[in-house]
N, C-alpha and C positions, 0 to 999 in steps of 0.2 A: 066106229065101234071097236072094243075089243076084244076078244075071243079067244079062246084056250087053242093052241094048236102041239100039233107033236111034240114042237122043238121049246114050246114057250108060251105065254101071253104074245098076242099078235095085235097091230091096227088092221083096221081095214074097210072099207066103204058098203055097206048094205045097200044093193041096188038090184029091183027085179028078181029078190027073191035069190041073188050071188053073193057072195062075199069076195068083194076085190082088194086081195091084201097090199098093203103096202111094205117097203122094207122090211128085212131083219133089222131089230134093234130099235127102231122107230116108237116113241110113243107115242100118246096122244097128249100127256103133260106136257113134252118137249115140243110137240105141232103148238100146243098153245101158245108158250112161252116163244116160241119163234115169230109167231104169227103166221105161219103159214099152211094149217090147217087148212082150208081152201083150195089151196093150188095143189096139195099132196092130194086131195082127195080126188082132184077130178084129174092129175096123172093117172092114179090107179086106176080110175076109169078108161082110160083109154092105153092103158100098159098091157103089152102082150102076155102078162103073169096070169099063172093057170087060177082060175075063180076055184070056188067052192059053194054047192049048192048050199043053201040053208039049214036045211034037214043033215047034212053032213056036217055039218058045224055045231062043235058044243055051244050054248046058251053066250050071250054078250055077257062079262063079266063088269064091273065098275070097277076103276084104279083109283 
């Protein structure tokens, strides 16, 4: 998903009601184009980076 954050548009994994972001910079065009959409998402899943509940997170946006 992507989502508004302080510094910018962010990606990041919806999971259990968290949002586990991945990278600065990172899009989710670029995950496409890579093909590795996949494996980014289930790093973030288990990346020590601080989550963000849901409720704290502005709405997914579409790029």
């Amino acid at each position: 998903m992507t989502y508004a954050d302080d510094d910018g548009d962010r990606v990041g994994v919806l999971h259990d009601d968290q949002v586990h972001p991945l990278g600065r910079g990172v899009t989710m065009l670029g995950l496409l184009r890579d093909g590795t959409l996949r494996s980014a998402g289930e790093q973030a899943l288990v990346a020590p980076a601080a989550t963000r509940a849901v409720g704290a997170a502005p709405p997914p946006r579409s790029t």
